[in-house]
C-alpha positions in Angstrom: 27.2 -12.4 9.2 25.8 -14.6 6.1 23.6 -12.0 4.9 21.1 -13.4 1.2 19.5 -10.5 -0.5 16.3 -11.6 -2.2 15.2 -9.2 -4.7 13.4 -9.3 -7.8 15.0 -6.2 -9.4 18.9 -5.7 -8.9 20.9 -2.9 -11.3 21.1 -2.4 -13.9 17.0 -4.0 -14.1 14.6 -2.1 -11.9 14.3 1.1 -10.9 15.1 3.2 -7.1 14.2 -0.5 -5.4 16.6 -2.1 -7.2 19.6 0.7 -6.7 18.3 0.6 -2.7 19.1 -3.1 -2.5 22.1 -3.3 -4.2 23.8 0.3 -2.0 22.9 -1.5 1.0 24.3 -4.7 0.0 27.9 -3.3 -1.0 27.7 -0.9 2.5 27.2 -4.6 3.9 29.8 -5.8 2.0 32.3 -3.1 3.3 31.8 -3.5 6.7 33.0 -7.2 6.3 29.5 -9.1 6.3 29.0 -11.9 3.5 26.5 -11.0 1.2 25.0 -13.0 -1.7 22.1 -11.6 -4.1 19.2 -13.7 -6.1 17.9 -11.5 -8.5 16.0 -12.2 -12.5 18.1 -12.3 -15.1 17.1 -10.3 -18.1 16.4 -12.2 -21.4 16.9 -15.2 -20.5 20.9 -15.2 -19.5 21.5 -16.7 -16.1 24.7 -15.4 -14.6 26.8 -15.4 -11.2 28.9 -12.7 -11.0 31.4 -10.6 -8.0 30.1 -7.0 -8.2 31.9 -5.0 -5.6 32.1 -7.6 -3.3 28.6 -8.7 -3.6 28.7 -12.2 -5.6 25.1 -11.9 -7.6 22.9 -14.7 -8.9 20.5 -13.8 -11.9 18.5 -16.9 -13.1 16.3 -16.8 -16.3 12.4 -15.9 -15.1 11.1 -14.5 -18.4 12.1 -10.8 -17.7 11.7 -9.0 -20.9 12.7 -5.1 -20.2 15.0 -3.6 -17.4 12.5 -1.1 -16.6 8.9 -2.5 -16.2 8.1 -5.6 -14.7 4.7 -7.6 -15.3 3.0 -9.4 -12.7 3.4 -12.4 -14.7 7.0 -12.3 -14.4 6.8 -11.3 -10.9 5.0 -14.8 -10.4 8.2 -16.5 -12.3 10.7 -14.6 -10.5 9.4 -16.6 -7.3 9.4 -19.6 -9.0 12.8 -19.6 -10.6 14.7 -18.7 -8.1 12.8 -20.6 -5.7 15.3 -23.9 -5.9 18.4 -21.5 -6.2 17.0 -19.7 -2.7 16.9 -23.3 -1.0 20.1 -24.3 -2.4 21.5 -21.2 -0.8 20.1 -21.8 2.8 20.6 -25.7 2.5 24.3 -25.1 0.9 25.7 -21.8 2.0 24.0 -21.5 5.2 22.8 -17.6 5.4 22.0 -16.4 9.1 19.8 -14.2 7.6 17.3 -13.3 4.7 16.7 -9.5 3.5 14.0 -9.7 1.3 13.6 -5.9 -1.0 9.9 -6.0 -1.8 7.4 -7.6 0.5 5.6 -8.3 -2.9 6.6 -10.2 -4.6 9.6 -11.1 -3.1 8.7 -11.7 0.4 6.4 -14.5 -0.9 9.9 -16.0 -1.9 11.4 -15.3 1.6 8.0 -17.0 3.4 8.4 -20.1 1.4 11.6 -20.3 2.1 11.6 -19.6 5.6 9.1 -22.1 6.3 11.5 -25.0 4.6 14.5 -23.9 6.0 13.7 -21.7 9.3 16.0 -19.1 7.9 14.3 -15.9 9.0 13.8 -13.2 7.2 13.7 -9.2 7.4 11.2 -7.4 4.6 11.8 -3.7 3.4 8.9 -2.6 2.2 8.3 -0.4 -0.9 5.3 2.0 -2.1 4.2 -0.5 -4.7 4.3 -3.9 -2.2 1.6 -2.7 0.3 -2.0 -1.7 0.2 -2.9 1.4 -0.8 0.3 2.5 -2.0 -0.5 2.6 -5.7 -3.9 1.9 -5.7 -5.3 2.2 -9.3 -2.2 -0.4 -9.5 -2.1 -2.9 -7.1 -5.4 -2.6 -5.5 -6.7 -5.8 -7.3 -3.6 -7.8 -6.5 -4.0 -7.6 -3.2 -7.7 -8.3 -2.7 -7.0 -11.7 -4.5 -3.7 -12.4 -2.3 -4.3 -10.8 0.9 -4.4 -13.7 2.9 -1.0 -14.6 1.1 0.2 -11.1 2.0 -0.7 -11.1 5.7 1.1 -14.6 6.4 4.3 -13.6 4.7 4.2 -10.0 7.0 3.3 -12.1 9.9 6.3 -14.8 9.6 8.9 -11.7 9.0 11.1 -11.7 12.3 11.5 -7.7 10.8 10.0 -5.4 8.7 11.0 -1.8 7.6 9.5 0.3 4.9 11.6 3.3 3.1 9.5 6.0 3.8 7.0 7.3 6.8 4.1 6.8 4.6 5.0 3.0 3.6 5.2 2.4 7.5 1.9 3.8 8.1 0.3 1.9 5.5 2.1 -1.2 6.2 1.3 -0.5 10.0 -2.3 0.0 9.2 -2.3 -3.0 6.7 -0.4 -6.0 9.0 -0.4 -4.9 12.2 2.9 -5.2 12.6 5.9 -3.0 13.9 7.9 -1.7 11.1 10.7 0.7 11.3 11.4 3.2 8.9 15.1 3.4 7.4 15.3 6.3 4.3 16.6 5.1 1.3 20.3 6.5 1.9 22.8 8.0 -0.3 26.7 8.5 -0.5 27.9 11.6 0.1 31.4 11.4 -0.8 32.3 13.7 -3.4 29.0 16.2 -3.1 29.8 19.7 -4.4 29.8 22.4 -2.0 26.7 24.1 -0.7 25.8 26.5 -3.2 26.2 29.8 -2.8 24.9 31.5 -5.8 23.3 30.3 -9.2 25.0 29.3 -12.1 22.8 31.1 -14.8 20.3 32.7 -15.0 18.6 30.2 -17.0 17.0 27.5 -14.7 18.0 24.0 -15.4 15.3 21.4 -14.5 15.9 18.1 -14.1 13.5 14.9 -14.0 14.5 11.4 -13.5 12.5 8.3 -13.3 11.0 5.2 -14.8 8.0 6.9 -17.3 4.9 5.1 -15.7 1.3 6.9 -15.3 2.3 7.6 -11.4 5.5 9.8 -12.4 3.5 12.2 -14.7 5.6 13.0 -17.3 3.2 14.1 -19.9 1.6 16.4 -17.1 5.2 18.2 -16.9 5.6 19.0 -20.4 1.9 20.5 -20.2 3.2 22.7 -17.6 6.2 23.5 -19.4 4.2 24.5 -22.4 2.7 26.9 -20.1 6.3 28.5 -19.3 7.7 29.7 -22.5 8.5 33.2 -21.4 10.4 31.9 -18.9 14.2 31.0 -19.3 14.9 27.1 -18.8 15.8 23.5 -20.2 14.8 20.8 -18.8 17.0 17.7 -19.1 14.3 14.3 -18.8 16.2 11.2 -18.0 14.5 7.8 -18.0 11.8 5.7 -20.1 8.9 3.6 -19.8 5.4 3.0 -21.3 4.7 7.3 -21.1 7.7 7.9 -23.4 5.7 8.0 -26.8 3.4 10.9 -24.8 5.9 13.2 -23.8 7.7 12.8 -27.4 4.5 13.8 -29.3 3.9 16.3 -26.5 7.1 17.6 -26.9 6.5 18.0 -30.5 3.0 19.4 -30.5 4.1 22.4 -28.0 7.6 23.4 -30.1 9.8 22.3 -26.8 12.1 20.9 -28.7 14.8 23.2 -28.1 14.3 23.3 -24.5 13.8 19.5 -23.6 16.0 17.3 -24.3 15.4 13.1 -23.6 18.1 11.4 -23.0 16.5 7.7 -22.1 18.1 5.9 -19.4 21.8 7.1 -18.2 24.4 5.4 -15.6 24.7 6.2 -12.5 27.4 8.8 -13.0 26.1 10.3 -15.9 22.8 11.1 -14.3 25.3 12.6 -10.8 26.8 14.7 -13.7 23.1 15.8 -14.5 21.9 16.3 -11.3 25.0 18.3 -10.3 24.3 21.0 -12.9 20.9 21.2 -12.0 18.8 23.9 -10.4 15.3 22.5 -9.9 14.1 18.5 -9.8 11.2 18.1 -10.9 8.5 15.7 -9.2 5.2 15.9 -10.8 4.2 12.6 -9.6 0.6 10.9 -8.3 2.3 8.5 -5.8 5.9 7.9 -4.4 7.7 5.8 -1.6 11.3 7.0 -1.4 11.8 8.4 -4.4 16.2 7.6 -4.6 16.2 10.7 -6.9 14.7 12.7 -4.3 17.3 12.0 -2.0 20.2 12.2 -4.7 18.9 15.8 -5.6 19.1 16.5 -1.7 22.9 15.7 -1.8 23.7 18.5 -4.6 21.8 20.7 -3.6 18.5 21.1 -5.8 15.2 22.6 -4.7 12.4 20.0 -5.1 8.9 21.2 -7.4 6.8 18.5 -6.3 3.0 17.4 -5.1 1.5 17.6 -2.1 1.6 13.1 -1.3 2.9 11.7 2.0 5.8 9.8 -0.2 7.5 13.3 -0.9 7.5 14.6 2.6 10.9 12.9 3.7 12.6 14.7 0.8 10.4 17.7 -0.2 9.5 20.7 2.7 7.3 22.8 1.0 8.4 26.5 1.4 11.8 25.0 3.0 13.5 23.1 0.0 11.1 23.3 -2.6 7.2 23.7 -3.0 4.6 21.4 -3.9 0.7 21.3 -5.4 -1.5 19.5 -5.6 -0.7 16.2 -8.1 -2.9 16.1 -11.5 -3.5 19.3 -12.9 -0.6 20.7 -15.1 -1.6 24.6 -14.7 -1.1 24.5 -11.2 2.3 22.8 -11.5 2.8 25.2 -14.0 2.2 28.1 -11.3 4.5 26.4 -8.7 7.1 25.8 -11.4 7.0 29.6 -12.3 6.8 30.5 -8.3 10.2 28.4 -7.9 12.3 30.0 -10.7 11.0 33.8 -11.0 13.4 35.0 -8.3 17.3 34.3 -7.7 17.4 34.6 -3.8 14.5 32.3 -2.4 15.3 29.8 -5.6 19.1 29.8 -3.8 17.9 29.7 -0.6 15.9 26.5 -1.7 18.7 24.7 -2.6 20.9 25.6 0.2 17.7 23.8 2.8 17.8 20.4 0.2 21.9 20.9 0.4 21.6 20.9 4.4 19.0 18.2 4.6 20.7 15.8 2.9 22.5 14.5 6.0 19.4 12.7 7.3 19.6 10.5 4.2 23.6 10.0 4.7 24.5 5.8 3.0 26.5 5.1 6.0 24.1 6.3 8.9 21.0 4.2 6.5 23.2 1.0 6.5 23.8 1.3 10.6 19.9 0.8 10.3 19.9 -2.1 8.2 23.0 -3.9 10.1 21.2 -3.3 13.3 18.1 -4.7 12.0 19.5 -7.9 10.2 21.2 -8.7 13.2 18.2 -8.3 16.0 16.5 -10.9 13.2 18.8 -13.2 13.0 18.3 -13.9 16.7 14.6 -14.4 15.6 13.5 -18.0 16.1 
């Protein structure tokens, strides 16, 4: 199968969307499908490049940083690669369209669709339907509903990455959309662990630093900690950097936590495997990757209590949660999580065992089965 993955974040630009499209792609790849990419370029270098096995177009749209993306340059992403798509589906012939991001890449899919009858299956994020980051996107979408409900409407597909994307996207389109996790690899996972390391806690936290993720909020609670033994490792950056450096500062944490910006994929596997406790402070999620790669070695979750943690995060089971935006109770949960060896092991033992359910090989069965019902779609 002629499989073209339209996605307007591909590694190493974007964040957990990005890393989704481009695991299911090479999973594609391996199980002998043909599988091209159309993705931005960053700074203005158009490219076309075989990355294992997946041959990946980035074409200049104004992209300025890997992590954050402006709607403006959403908006040029579309019409950049708008040609490229067409030349694609006129040229190469693709059976099939998967388009990562019903906003704002689905728009690209429509419009292409509608030219070349290609159809097209959307995976929907948190970010891409309404409601899912309200304070965020809530104004988008009242100016381009109407543009929203076609492109759902002409999908011959949809799926979302998380029960709560599917029930908003449900409740938004009216449309049947099937969840498929965001899936990880679990070749080469450590053992299940049997006892702790030390008996200082290692935290981890990884994530693109954007108001939703709550950075800052985490140092606060951390302040709150200091007769407690940890070290938290912070992996990632973004517009909340410059807060949690001065917050770091003003509460004498700098012995304890330690920023290391962003890190490849195997460094942060290197991380993660040495860790105790992720932690999650966040306002909103979809499928948080991280949350599934902290499943696969074995680290109890301290999140919130939202509907995107609950496919990763049982509170009580794998990890504990509170309620999102106040840093003394997350503070309390944080301290609830690390005072005592045995239920801190037993923790990570559940997010070792539920890891399974998010298995790469089991998520891209989903996505193959999918793809191929649409491509029957007339």
């Amino acid at each position: 199968m002629r499989i073209l993955v339209l996605c307007y974040e591909y590694p190493p630009i974007g964040g957990g969307g990005g890393r989704v499209a481009q695991t299911v792609a090479e999973g594609l790849v391996k199980r002998g499908h043909e599988v091209r990419v159309q993705t931005a370029a960053l700074n203005g270098r158009s490219s076309v490049k075989v990355e294992n096995g997946v041959r990946v177009y980035r074409t200049a749209s104004g992209r300025r940083l890997p992590d954050t993306c402006t709607v403006l340059e959403m908006g040029l992403y579309i019409l950049t690669s708008f040609l490229p798509t067409l030349r694609h589906c006129w040229g190469w012939k693709p059976q099939v369209v998967h388009a990562h991001f019903a906003v704002p890449t689905g728009v690209l899919a429509w419009a292409a669709h509608l030219l070349t009858k290609v159809p097209y299956v959307l995976t929907a994020h948190l970010g891409d339907v309404p409601g899912g980051v309200p304070e965020q996107t809530d104004r988008l979408f009242r100016i381009a509903g109407p543009l929203a409900s076609a492109v759902w409407r002409s999908s011959a597909k949809a799926t979302a990455v998380s029960q709560f994307v599917r029930e908003l996207a449900e409740r938004a389109y009216r449309k049947p959309v099937r969840r498929i996790l965001n899936g990880v690899s679990l070749e080469g996972r450590p053992p299940r662990p049997e006892r702790l390391s030390s008996p200082s806690r290692s935290l981890v936290f990884v994530g693109r630093l954007n108001p939703q993720k709550n950075a800052p909020l985490l140092i606060e609670s951390l302040a709150q900690l200091k007769g407690l033994s940890w070290r938290l490792t912070l992996v990632g950056d973004g517009p909340e950097m410059g807060r949690v450096r001065r917050r770091v500062i003003t509460h004498e944490l700098g012995d304890r936590v330690t920023l290391t910006g962003w890190r490849s994929v195997q460094e942060v596997a290197e991380i993660l495997k040495s860790g105790d406790v992720l932690c999650m402070p966040s306002s909103s999620e979809g499928m948080p990757v991280v949350g599934a790669e902290a499943l696969k070695y074995g680290l109890a979750i301290a999140g919130t209590d939202i509907p995107g943690l609950r496919d990763v995060l049982a509170p009580g089971v794998n990890g504990i949660a509170c309620a999102p935006g106040d840093p003394t109770l997350y503070a309390e949960a944080l301290r609830s999580l690390m005072a005592s060896d045995v239920p801190l092991l037993s923790k990570r033992q559940a997010s070792w065992d539920r890891a399974a359910d998010f298995e790469l090989a089991s998520i891209v069965s989903e996505y193959e089965a999918v793809l191929t019902e649409a491509r029957r779609w007339k």
